[in-house]
N, C-alpha and C positions, 0 to 999 in steps of 0.2 A: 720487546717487553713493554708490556701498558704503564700507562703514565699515571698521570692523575689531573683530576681538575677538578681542583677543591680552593684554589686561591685566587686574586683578583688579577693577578697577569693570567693563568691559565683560561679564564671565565670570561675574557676580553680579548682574545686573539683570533680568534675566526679558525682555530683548528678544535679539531675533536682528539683531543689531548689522551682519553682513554680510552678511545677507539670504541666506543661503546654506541655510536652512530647518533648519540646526541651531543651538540655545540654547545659551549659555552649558556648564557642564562635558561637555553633548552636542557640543559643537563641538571637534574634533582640536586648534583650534587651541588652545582655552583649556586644551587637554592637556600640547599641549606650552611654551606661553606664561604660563600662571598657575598661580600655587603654589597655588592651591585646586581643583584640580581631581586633581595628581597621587595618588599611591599613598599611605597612608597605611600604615607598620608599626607593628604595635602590642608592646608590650613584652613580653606574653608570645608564644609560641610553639605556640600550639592550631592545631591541623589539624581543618577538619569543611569540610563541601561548602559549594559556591556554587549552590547550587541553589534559592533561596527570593528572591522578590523584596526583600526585603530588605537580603540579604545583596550583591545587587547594585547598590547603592547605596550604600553604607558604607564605600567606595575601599579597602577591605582586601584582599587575594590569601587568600583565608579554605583555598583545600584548597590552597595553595604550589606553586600549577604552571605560576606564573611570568604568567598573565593574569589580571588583577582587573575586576572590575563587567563592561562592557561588553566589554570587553576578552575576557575567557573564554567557551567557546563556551556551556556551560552557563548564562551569563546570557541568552546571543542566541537559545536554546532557547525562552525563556519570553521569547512574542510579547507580552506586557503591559508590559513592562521598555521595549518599544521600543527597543532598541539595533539591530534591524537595521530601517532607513528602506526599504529597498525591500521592500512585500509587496502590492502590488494588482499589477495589468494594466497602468494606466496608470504609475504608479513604473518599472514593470519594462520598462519599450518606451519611456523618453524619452528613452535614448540619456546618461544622466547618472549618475553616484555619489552619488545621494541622500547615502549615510550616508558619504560621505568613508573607507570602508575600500579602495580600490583597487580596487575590482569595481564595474559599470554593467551595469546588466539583467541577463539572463540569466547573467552570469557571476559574476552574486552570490549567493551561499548563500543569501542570504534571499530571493530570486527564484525559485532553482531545488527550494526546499525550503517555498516559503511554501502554504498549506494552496489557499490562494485565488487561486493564480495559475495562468491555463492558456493565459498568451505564452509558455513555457517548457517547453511541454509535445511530443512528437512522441505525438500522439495523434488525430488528424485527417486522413483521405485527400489533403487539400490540405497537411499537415506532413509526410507521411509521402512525400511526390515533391518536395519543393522546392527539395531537395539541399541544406537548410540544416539545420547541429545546433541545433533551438532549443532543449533543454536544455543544449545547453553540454557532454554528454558524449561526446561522441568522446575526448578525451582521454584518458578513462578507460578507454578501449578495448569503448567502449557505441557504437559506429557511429553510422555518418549514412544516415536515411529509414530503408530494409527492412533496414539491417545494424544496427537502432535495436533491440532486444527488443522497444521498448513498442509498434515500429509492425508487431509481426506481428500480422497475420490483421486488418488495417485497410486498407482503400484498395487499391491495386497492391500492398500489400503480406500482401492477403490470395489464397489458390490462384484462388478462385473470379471468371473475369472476367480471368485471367492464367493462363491453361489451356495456351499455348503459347508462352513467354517462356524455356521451357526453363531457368525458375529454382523453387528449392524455399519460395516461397515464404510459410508458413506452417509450415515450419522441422519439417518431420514428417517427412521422410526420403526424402517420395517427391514427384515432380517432373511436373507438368502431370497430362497425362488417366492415369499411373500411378498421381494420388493417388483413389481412388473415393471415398472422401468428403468431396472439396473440389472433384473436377470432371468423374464421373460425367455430372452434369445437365450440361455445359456443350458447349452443339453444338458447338463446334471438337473434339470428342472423339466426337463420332457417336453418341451416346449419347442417348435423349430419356426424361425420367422418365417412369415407369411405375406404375401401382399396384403395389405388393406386396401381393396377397393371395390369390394363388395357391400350392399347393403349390409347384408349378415355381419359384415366385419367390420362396419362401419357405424353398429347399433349395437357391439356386445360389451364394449366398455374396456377391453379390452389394448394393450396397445401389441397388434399383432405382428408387425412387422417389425418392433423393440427398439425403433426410432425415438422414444420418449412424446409421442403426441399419438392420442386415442383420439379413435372415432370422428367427429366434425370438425374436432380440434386437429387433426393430422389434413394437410393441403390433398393427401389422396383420398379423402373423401370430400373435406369440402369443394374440389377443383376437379372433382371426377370425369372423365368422359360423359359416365354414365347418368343422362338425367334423371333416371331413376334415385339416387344414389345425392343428386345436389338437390333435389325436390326433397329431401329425408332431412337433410342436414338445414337448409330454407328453414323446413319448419320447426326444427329445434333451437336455430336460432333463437338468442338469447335478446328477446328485442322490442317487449311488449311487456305492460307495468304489472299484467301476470307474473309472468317469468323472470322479470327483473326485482319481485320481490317475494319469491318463492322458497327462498332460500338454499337454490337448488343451482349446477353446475350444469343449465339444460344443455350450453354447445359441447360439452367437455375440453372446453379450452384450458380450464385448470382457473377460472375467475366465475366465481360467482355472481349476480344480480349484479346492483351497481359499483361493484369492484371490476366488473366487464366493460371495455369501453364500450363496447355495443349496446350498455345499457346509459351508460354516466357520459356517451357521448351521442347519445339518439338523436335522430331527427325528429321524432317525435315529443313534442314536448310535456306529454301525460307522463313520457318515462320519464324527463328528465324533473318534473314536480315532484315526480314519486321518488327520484333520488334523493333532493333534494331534504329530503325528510331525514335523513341518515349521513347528513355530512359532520366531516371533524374539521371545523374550518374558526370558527369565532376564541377567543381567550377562557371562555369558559370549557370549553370540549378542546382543548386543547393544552389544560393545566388540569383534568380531573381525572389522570391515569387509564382510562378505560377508551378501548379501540371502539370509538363510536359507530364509525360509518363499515367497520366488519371487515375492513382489507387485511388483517395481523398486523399494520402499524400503531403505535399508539405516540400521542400528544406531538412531541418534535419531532422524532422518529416517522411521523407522515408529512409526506411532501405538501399534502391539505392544511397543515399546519404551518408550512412552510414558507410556500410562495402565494403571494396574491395571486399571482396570474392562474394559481389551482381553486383559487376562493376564499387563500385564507383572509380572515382582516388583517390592518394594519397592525393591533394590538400584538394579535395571535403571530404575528411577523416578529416584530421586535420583537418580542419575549423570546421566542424560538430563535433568533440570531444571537444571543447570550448564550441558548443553550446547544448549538447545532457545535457539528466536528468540522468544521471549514476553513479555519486560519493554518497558517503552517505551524504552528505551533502544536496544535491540536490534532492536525493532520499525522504527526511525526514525532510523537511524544509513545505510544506505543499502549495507550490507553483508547479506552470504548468512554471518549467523553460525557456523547450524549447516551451515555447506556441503552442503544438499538443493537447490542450485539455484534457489531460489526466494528473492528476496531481500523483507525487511521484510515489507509489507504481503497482497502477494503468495503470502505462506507462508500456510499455515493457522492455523500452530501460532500467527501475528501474528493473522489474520481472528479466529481463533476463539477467542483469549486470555480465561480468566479474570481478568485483569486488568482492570478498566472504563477505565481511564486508554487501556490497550492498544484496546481493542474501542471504543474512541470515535473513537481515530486512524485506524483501519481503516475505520469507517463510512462508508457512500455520505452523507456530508456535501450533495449534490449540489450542489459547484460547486467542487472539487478537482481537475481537471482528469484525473481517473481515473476508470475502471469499478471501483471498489472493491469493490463486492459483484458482479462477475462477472455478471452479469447483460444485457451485450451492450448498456448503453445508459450514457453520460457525461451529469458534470455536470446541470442541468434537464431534461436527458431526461427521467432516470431518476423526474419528478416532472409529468406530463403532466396532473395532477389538481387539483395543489394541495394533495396530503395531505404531502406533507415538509415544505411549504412550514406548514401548520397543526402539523403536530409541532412544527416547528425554534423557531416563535414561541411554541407554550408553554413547552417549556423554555427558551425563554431569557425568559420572563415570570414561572417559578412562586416564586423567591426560593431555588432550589435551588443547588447547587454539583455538578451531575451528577456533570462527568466530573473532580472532586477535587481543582484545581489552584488552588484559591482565590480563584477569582473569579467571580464570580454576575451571572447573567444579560449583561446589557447593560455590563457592566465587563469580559466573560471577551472577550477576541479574537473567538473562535469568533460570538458573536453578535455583534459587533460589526461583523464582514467579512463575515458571510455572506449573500451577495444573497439567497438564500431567506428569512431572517429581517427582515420588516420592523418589528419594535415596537421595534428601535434604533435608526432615522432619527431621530430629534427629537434637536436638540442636537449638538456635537462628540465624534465617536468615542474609540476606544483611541484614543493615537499622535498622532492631532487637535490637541489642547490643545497651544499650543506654549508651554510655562514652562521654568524650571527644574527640576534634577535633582540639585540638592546631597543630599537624601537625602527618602524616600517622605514624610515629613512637610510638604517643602516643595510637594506637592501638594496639588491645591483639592479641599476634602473631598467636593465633589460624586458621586452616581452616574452622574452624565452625561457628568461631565468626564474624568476618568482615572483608571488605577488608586491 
């Protein structure tokens, strides 16, 4: 028979009194039933973050934004604190509110944001037809299956194999055997791939062989045997301040004039004057909405706006580091900060963050239930050898604190969940150890046992 733990002996014992797999001041109810558990004000008046494990434990509301310890999203942030119960597979599909906050599976934040969950995910040919939102965002006006962003170019929701469903998609603008390089090759289009490596085939615009690269822009014409064949493509080259301001796609590499490096990186310096006329790099063309230099990015959204080292100025720099998506925060908040379309991880400006903290979130982790590094293969795919799987375990064996968040090795989350990583098996996990939580002291000093 279940107990109960609603009073101050039960809310301080270090048992899980109603079996409800939450402890003592972990448990809602010794929240709202025992005075040791509630809010503590303290008598001065200091504002500073909740952002340190510590600090979430110490029942203080420490940045006064009205949620403390658990409570605030900033402590549920940090997976070591354990305030949110649901973050595996199994947690998150038993159809239950592990952590007693009103959301069960998938429609818990810590389900649909936890690093190592992929029941939550629409990333799977069999998820992407099932007509179910298993991330839970439809609501957000993120659709269900192919009207899902994460399920284009996956399953039925990729062109190829859906050639005449008289649907777009893989969301490119063009629909069945209009699209030639989603479904060229595909017989319902009468099309049968070809070698490209004939002039002829190499000059009709064409992509014949449905590799996704036409004509000079495909290595089997540019790189041809045939000198016939690289004397065509030579002179199409895109690489003289004619053609580099023609407005025209002369290699068909899929870049136009000085969005071409063979234009915007010439050795000739006439092209590179003449690009120079069409750069988005200074504070004014870089705060005035409009994609100046014609690549489809505009103002912070281009790298020219970005980095010096592309040309931007200083001004054109700082302003754009206020507005870029690069901090973890911004990275991992599940918004298109800098409005380029691309949300968190997805953006470059997140993939390719100097930040380590940033660029560890972003990492093919392989078992995140993402293609993170874009490379066409999820989760253990991406690890067909065993060599992530030897990375993943030395660091999290070397006594280091990589990715900065204070917690080393086999204490940090990341190694702790991460199926790649086996030299955390021995002993109970993060989140494992079911004790108390009256404050990080009241935890077993072990490295095996908790944070």
């Amino acid at each position: 028979m279940y107990g109960y733990e609603i009073d101050e002996f039960a809310c301080q014992d270090g048992e899980d009194n109603d079996f409800d797999g939450l402890i003592d001041c972990r448990d809602p109810e010794c929240l709202v039933f025992s005075v040791l558990c509630g809010e503590v004000v303290p008598d001065d008046d200091i504002v500073q973050p909740e952002d340190s494990f510590e600090d979430c434990f110490d029942r203080i509301d420490n940045d006064h934004n009205g949620q403390f310890d658990c409570g605030d999203r900033k402590c549920q942030n940090i997976a070591e604190t354990c305030c949110l119960r649901e973050f595996t597979n199994e947690l998150c599909s038993d159809g239950l509110d592990n952590d007693q906050n009103g959301f069960a599976d998938c429609e818990d934040f810590g389900c649909r944001n936890a690093k190592f969950v992929t029941v939550c995910a629409e990333n799977t040919p069999e998820r992407c037809s099932d007509g179910i939102d298993n991330n839970n965002n439809a609501r957000f006006g993120d659709g269900i299956d192919c009207a899902d962003e994460d399920c284009f170019g996956i399953g039925q929701c990729a062109e190829p194999g859906n050639c005449d469903d008289g649907i777009d998609n893989d969301q490119n603008g063009l629909t069945d055997c209009e699209d030639l390089a989603g479904c060229f090759a595909d017989p319902v289009c009468g099309n049968e791939p070809e070698p490209e490596d004939t002039l002829e085939k190499c000059s009709d615009g064409v992509d014949n062989d449905g590799n996704m690269f036409t004509d000079c822009g495909d290595f089997s014409c540019s790189m041809n045997p045939n000198q016939q064949v690289v004397l065509f493509c030579r002179e199409s080259a895109e690489d003289t301040v004619e053609k580099c301001t023609d407005g025209e796609d002369n290699d068909g590499n899929g870049f136009a004039d000085c969005n071409d490096f063979s234009c915007s990186m010439s050795d000739n310096q006439a092209v590179v004057e003449a690009c120079a006329q069409f750069e988005e790099t200074s504070l004014e063309e870089c705060t005035d909405g409009e994609d100046n230099d014609g690549d489809g990015f505009i103002d912070c959204a281009d790298f020219s706006c970005q980095d010096a080292m592309d040309g931007a100025s200083m001004e054109a720099v700082e302003f754009c580091s206020e507005a870029l998506e690069n901090t973890f925060e911004r990275c991992t908040d599940g918004e298109d900060n800098d409005g380029n379309g691309f949300v968190d991880c997805a953006d470059f400006s997140c993939a390719q963050a100097d930040d380590p903290l940033v660029v560890l979130a972003c990492k093919e982790s392989g078992t995140n239930a993402f293609d993170m590094n874009f490379d066409g293969f999820i989760d253990s795919q991406d690890d067909p050898g065993g060599a992530q799987t030897a990375m993943a375990n030395e660091f999290c064996s070397n006594g280091q604190d990589e990715d900065l968040d204070g917690f080393i090795d086999c204490e940090d989350f990341d190694c702790a969940y991460d199926p790649l990583v086996t030299v955390c098996n021995d002993g109970p996990r993060v989140c494992e150890w079911m004790g108390p939580i009256g404050s990080p002291a009241d935890e077993p000093e072990s490295e095996t046992d908790t944070e």
